[in-house]
C-alpha positions in Angstrom: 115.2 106.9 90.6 114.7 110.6 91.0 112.3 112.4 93.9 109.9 113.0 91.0 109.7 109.5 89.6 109.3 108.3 93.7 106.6 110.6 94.3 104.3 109.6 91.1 105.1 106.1 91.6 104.2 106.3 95.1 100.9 108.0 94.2 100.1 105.3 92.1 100.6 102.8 94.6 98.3 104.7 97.0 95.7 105.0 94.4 96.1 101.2 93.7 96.0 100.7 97.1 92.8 102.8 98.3 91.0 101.2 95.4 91.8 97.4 96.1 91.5 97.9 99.5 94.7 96.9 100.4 96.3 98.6 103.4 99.9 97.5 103.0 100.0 98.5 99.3 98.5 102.1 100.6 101.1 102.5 103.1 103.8 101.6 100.6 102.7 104.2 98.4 102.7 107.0 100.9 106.4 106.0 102.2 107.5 105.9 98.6 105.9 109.6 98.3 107.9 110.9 101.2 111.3 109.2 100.1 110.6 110.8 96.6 110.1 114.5 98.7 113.6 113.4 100.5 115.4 113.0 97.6 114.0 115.9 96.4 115.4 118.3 99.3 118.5 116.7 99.2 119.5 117.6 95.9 118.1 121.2 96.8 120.7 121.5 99.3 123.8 119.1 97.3 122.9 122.2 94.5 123.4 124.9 96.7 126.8 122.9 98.2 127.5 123.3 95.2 127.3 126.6 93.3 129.0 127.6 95.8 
């Protein structure tokens, strides 16, 4: 998956999460947002690697 896809799907999951109550499922949503913002700046930089 993509830093985008991560991101929305992890905002989901935290919205699920916030609404059910459920900690865990909260949580799991917040760690998929910051993988998705990984991914994201590690393409940034393997696209600058690579123009050059």
């Amino acid at each position: 998956m993509g830093g985008k896809t991560d991101i929305a799907k992890g905002r989901i999951k935290e919205a699920a999460g916030v609404l059910t109550g459920n900690d865990k499922l909260r949580n799991e949503g917040k760690m998929d947002q910051a993988v998705g913002r990984v991914k994201q700046a590690v393409n940034k930089v393997v696209d600058k690697i690579v123009k050059k």
